[in-house]
MIVEX-999151 format. One record per residue (C-alpha): residue number from 1; residue in one letter; z, x, y. Coordinates in Angstrom, 3 decimals. Layout:
<pts>
PT num residuo       zz       xx       yy
PT NUM       A        Z        X        Y
...
</pts>
This chain:
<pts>
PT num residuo       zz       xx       yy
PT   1       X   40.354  -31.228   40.748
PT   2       X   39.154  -34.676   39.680
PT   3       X   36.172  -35.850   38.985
PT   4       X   33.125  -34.186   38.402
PT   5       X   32.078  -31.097   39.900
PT   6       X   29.842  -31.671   42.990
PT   7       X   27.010  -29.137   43.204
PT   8       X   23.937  -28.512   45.477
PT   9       X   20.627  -27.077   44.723
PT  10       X   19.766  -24.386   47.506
PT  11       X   15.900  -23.538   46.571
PT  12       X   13.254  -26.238   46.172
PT  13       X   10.819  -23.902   44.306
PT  14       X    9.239  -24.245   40.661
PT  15       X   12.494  -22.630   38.695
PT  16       X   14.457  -24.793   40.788
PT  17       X   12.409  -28.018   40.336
PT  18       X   12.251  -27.847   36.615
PT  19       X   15.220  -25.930   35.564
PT  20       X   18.416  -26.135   38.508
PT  21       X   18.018  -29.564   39.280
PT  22       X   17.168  -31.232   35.888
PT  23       X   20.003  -29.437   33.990
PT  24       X   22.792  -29.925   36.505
PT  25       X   21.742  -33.550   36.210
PT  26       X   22.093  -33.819   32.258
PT  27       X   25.481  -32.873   32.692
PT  28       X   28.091  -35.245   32.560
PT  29       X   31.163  -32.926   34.802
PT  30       X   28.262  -32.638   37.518
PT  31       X   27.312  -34.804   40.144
PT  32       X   24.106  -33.603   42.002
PT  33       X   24.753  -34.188   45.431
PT  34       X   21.705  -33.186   46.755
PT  35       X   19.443  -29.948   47.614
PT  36       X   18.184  -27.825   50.819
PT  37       X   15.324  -25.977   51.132
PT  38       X   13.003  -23.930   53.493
PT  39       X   10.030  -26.038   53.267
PT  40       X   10.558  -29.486   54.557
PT  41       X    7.526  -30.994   53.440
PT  42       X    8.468  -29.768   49.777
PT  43       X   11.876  -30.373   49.957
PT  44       X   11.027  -34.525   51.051
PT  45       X    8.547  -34.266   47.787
PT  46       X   11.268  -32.820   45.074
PT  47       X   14.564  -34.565   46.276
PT  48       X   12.489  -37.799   46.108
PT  49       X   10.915  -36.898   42.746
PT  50       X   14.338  -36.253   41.332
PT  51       X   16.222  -39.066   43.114
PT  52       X   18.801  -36.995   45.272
PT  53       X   19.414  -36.340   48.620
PT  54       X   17.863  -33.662   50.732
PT  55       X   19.319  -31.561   53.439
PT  56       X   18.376  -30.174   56.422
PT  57       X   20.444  -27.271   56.958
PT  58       X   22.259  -25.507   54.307
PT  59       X   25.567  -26.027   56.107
PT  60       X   25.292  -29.531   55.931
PT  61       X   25.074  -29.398   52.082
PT  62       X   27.827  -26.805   52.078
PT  63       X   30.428  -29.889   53.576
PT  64       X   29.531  -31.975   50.926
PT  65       X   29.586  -29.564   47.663
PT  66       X   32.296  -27.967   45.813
PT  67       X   29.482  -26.002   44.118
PT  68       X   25.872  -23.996   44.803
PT  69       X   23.724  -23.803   42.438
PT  70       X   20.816  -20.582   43.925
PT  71       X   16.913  -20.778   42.752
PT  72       X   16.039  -18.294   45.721
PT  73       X   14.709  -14.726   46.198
PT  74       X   17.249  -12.384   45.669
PT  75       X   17.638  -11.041   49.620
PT  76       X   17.879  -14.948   50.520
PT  77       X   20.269  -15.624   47.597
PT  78       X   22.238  -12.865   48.683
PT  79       X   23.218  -13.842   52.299
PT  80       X   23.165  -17.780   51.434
PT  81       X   25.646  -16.858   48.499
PT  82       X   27.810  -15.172   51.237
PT  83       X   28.111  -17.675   53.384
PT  84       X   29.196  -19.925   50.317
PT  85       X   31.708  -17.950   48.651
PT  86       X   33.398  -17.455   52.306
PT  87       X   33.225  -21.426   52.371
PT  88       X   34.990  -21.465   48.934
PT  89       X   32.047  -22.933   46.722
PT  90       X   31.502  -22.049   43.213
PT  91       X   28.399  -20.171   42.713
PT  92       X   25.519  -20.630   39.927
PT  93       X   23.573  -17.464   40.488
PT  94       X   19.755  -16.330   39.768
PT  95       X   19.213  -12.416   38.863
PT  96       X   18.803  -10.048   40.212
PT  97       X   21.969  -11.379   42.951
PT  98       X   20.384   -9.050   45.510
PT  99       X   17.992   -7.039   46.507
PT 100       X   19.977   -3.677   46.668
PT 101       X   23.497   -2.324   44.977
PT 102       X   25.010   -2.576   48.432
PT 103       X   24.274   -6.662   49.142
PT 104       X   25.025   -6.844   45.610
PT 105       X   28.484   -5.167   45.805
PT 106       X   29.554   -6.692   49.116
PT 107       X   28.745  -10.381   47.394
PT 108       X   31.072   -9.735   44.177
PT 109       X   33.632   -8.555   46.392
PT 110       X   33.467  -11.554   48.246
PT 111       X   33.513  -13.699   45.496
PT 112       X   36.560  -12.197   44.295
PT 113       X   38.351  -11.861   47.347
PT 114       X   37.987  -16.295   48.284
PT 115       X   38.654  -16.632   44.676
PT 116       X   35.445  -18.491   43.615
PT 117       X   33.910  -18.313   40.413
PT 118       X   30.657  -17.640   40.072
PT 119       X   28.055  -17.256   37.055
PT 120       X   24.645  -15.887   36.472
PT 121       X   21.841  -17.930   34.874
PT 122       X   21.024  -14.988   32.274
PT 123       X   18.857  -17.939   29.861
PT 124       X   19.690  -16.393   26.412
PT 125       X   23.023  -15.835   26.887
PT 126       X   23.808  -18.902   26.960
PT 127       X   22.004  -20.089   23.622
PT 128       X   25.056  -20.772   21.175
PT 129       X   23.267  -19.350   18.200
PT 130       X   22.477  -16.268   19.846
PT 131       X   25.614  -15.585   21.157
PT 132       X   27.401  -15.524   17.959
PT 133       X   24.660  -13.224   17.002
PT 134       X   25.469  -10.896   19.857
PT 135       X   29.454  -11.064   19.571
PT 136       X   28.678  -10.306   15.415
PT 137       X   26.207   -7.375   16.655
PT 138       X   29.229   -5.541   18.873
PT 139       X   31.349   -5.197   16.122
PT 140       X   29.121   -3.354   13.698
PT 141       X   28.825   -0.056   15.449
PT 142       X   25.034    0.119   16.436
PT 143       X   23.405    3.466   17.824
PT 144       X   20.736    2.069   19.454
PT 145       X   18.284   -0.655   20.212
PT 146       X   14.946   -1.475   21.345
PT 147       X   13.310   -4.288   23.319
PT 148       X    9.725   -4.944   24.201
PT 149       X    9.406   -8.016   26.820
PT 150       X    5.674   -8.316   27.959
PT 151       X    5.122  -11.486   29.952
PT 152       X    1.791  -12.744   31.641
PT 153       X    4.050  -14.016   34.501
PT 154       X    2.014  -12.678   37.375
PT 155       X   -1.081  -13.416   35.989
PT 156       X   -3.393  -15.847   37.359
PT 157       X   -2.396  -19.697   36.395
PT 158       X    0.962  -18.821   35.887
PT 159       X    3.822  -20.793   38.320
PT 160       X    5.346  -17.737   39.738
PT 161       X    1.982  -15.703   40.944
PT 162       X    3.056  -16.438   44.589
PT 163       X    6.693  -14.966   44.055
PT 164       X    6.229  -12.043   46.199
PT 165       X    9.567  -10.299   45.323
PT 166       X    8.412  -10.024   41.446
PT 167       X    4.994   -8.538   42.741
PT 168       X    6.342   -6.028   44.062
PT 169       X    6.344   -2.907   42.199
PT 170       X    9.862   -2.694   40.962
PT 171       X    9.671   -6.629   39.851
PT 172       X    9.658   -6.620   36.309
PT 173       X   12.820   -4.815   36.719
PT 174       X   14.272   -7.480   38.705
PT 175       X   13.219  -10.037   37.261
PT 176       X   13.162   -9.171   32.939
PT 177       X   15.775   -6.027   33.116
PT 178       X   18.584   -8.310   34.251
PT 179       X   18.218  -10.723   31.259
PT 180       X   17.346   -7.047   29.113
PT 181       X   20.605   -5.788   29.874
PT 182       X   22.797   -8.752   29.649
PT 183       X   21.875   -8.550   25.747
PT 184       X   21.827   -4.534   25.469
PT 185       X   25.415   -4.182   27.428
PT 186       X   26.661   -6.913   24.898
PT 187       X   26.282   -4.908   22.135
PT 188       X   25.922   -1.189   22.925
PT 189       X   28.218   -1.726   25.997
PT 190       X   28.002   -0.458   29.702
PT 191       X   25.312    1.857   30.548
PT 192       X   26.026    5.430   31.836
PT 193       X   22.846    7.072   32.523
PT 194       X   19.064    5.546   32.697
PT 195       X   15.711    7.038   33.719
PT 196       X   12.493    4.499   34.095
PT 197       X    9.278    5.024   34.880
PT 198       X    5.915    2.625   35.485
PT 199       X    2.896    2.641   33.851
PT 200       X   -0.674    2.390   35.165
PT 201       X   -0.946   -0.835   33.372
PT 202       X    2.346   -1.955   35.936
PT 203       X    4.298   -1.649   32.358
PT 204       X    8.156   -0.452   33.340
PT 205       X    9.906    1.485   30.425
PT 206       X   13.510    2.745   30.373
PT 207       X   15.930    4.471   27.927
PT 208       X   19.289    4.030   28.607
PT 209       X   22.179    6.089   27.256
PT 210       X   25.621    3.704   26.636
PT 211       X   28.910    4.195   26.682
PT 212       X   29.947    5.834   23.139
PT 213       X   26.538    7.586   23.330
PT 214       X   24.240    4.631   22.137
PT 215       X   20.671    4.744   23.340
PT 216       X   18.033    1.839   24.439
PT 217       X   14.797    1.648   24.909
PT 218       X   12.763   -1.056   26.713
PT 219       X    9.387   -2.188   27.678
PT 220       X    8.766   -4.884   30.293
PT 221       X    5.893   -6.028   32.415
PT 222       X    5.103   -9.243   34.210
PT 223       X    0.983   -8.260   33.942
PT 224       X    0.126   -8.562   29.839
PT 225       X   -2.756  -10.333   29.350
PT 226       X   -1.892  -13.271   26.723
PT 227       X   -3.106  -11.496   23.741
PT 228       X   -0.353   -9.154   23.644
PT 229       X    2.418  -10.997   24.909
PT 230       X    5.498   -9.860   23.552
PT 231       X    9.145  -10.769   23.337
PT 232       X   11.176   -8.554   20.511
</pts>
């Protein structure tokens, strides 16, 4: 194609507001068409704010895209990125891509089978510095690792305390383990057999065993009071 690559915004929310939309428009192959999302009144309020246009109905935006870029809970992301890989967009995903390994199997396989490609927004692996750092660290043979991630995400104050899908009781999981294992997989490679459990302090910790026998260990919560925040 020609041109730069049209995307849409599906997801007016607080990632979406000041993450999606600004970087898609710093990039000079993108042109933002526009956005949809579930709350009209919102929607008005952050398409103005940000100068593009704002749909009504998600099909609409779908006609005028050759690209979706999802800031969505994962069991809306996963039907909405359905419908758009059967319409032949390009996909910029959030993790986790669904909410079970079913929706998230039947969505790669239709990615694959109308030939779209698709990406998800895992932050750090995109970081130029740090991915040198992981490509160095796969070569060298490692037996094991350990991360500790303790956020104060779900605290009170913080942006996402009204995300109901990371309340839930498996959310750090969702929402830290995705980004956890898109580092440990890197370097230790595919996992082959994991057993988690969850604090009373709503910690989650796992140990993972990899494929040439490597072993992980992790620590995440979304509930740490600031004081010992964590990322390591």
């Amino acid at each position: 194609m020609t041109g730069p690559l049209r995307f849409g915004v599906a997801g007016i929310g607080y990632w979406a507001d000041t993450v999606h939309i600004p970087g898609l428009k710093l990039q000079p192959a993108v042109a933002l068409v526009g956005a949809w999302g579930r709350n009209p009144q919102a929607l008005t309020e952050v398409t103005r704010r940000h100068g593009i246009r704002a749909f009504s109905r998600f099909e609409d935006m779908l006609d005028e895209v050759d690209a979706i870029s999802i800031s969505l809970p994962p069991a809306v992301q996963a039907e909405l990125a359905l419908v758009a890989a059967k319409a032949g967009k390009h996909l910029l995903l959030e993790k986790p891509i669904a909410p079970t390994v079913e929706a998230a199997e039947r969505l790669a396989g239709t990615i694959e089978r109308n030939r779209v490609a698709s990406v998800v927004f895992f932050t750090r692996r995109f970081v130029p510095d740090f991915e040198r750092a992981l490509q160095g660290a796969s070569n060298q043979g490692w037996s094991g690792a350990r991360v500790r991630q303790l956020t104060g995400a779900l605290l009170p104050g913080s942006p996402y305390i009204a995300s109901a899908w990371r309340a839930a009781d498996n959310g750090a999981l969702w929402d830290l383990a995705p980004h956890t294992f898109s580092v440990l997989n890197a370097v230790l490679g595919p996992v082959q057999q994991i057993s988690a459990s969850r604090s009373p302090d709503r910690a989650t910790r796992f140990t993972a065993i990899h494929r040439g026998g490597a072993r992980s260990e992790a620590e995440l919560s979304l509930h740490t009071p600031e004081s010992s925040v964590a990322s390591e």
